[in-house]
C-alpha positions in Angstrom: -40.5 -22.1 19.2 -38.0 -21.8 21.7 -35.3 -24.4 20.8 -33.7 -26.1 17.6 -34.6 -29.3 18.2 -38.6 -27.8 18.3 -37.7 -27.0 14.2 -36.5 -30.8 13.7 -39.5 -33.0 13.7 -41.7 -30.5 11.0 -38.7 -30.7 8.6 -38.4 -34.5 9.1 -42.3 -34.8 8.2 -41.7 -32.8 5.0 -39.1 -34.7 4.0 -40.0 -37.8 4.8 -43.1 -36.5 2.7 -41.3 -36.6 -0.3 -39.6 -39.9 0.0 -36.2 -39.4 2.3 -35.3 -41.5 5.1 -34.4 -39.1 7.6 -31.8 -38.7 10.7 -30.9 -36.1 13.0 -27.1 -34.8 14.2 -25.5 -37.0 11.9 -22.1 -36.3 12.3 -22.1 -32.2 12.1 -25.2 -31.9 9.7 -28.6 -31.0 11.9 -30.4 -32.5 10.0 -29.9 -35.3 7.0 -32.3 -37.1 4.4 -31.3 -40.0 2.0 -33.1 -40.8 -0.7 -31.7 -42.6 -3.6 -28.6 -44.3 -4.4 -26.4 -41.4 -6.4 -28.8 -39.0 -5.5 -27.4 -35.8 -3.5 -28.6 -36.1 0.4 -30.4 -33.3 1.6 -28.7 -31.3 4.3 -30.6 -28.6 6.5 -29.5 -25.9 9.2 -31.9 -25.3 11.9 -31.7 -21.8 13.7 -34.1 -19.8 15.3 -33.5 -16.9 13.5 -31.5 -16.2 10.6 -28.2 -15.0 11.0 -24.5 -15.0 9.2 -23.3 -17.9 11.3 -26.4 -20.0 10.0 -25.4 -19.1 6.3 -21.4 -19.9 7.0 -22.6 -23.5 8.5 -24.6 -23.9 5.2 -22.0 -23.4 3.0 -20.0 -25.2 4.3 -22.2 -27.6 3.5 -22.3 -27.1 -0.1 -18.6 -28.9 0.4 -20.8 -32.3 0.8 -23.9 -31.9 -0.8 -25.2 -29.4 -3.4 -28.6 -29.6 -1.4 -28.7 -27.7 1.6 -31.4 -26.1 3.1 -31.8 -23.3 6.1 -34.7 -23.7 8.3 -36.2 -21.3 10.8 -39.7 -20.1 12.4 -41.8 -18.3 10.3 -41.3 -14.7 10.9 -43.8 -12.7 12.8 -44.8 -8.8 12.9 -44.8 -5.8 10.7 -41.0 -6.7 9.1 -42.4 -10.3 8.6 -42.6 -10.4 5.0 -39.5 -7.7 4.3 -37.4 -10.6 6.3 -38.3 -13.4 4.2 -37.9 -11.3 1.0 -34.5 -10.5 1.9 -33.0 -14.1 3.4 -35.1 -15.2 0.3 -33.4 -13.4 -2.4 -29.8 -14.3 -0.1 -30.6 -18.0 -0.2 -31.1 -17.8 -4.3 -28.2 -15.9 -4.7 -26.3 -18.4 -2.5 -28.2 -21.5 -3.7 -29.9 -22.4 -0.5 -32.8 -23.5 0.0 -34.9 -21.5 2.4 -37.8 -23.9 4.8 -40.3 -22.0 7.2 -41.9 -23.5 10.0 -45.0 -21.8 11.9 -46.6 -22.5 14.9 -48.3 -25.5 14.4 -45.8 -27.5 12.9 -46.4 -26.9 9.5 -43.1 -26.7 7.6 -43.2 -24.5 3.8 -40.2 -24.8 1.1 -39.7 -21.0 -0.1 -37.0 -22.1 -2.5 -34.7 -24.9 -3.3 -31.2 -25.0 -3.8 -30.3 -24.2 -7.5 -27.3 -22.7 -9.0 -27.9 -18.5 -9.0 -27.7 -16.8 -12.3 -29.1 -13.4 -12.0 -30.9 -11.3 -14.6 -29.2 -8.3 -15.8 -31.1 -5.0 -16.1 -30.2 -2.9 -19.4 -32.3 -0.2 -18.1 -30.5 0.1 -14.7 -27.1 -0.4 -16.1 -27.8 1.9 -18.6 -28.9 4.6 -15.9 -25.6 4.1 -13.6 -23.5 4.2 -16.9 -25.5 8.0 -17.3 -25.1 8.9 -13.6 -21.2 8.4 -14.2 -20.4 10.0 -17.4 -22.6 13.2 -16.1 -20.0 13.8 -12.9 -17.2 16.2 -13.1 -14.2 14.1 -12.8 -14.1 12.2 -9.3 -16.0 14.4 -6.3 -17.5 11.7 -4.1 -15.7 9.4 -1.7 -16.8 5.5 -2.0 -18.9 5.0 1.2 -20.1 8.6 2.3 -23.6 9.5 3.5 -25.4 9.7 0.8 -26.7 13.0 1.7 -23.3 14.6 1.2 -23.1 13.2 -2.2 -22.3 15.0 -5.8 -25.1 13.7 -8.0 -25.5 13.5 -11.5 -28.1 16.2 -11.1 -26.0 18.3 -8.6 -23.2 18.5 -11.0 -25.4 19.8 -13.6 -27.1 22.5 -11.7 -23.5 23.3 -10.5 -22.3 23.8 -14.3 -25.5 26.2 -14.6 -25.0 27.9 -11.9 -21.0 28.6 -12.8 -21.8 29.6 -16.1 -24.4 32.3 -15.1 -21.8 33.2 -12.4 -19.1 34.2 -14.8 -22.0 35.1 -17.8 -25.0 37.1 -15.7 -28.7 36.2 -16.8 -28.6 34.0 -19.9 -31.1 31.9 -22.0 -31.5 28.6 -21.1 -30.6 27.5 -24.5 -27.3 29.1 -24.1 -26.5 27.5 -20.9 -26.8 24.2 -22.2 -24.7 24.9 -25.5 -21.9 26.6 -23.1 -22.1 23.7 -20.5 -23.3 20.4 -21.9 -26.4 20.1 -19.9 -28.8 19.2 -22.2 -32.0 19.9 -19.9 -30.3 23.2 -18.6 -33.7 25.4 -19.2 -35.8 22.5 -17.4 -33.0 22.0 -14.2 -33.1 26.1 -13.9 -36.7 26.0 -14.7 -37.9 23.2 -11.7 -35.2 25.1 -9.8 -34.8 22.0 -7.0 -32.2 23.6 -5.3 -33.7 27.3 -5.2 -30.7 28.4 -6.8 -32.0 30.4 -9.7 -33.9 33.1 -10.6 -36.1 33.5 -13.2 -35.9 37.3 -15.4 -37.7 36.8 -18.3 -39.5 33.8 -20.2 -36.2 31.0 -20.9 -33.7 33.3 -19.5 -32.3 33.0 -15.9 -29.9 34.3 -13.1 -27.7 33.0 -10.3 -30.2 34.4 -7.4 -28.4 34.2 -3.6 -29.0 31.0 -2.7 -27.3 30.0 -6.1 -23.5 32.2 -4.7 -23.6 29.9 -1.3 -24.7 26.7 -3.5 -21.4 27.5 -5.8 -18.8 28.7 -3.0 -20.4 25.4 -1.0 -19.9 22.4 -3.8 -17.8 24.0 -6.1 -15.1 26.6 -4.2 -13.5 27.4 -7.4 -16.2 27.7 -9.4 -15.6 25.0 -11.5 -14.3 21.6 -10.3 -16.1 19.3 -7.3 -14.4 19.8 -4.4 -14.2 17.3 -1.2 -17.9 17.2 -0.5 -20.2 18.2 2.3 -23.4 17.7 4.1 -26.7 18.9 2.5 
């Protein structure tokens, strides 16, 4: 489809399908159906692809009507279906409805317009509520590559790898009484980082790639510093 108007007559049919009378470019709408006296009209958006000014022009619409639809071509290629599961889970949390139209002129409702109420995850807000109580005070600055971040998991290898700095080879169950970190034998153990070393069953040391980890993240051996890149 190479133009707008190519969009307008599939979206009529369907509507008109379902019992609208329907117009085109009434006043700055692209596309309008009436059904019922009372009843809401419908109000749909044709673009060719989706895009922020398509979503500003529907909600704008939501000032007349509280059912507004976006229509475009079907997407096409290997990012097909990521695209309409994105502008999908948009038009839901915007409450839009979302209309496809392929080739051959057959138009498809992915969703209608309805007012958004997302589901909370315990399990996810229970993780991020983890994740924040396990950093040292504040290290990270909001919006930084994510590569340059001070995990959760960073900052507890950093508290094993301070304590053995100051302490020598220790047991792994004195590690975690000295600094918190419950799972200190399993984080030293696993070794992610390649910053310990192991000397004896549950006991381990601060190897050389453990110093530069240290005087890297943590320059006074004990509170995150302004970060850096991995």
């Amino acid at each position: 489809m190479k133009k707008e108007e190519d969009l307008y007559a599939p979206v009529k049919a369907l509507l008109e399908a379902q019992g609208y009378e329907v117009k085109g470019e009434v006043g700055a709408v692209d596309v309008m159906g009436v059904r019922d006296a009372g009843e809401d009209p419908v109000l749909v958006e044709l673009k060719l692809t989706f895009s922020l000014s398509l979503y500003q022009q529907a909600i704008t619409r939501q000032a007349v009507s509280d059912v507004v639809y976006i229509a475009v071509p079907k997407p096409k290629g290997r990012q097909a279906r990521r695209v309409m599961k994105d502008n999908h889970a948009l038009c839901r949390r915007l409450g839009l409805g979302l209309i496809t139209v392929r080739e051959d002129g057959f138009a498809e409702v992915h969703c209608d317009p309805t007012p958004y109420a997302p589901r909370k995850s315990k399990p996810r807000k229970a993780r991020l509520l983890r994740e924040f109580q396990r950093l040292s005070g504040d290290p990270n600055k909001g919006g930084a590559r994510r590569g340059g971040l001070i995990t959760g998991y960073r900052d507890d290898a950093l508290k094993c790898a301070a304590y053995l700095a100051r302490e020598g080879a220790s047991k792994g169950a004195d590690v975690a009484r000295a600094t918190g970190v419950v799972k200190a034998t399993t984080l030293m153990r696993d070794n992610h980082y390649g910053w310990f070393d192991k000397v004896d069953t549950g006991v381990y040391a601060l190897g050389t790639a453990g110093e530069k980890g240290l005087a890297e993240w943590w320059p006074d051996g004990g509170a995150p510093q302004e970060t850096k890149a991995d």
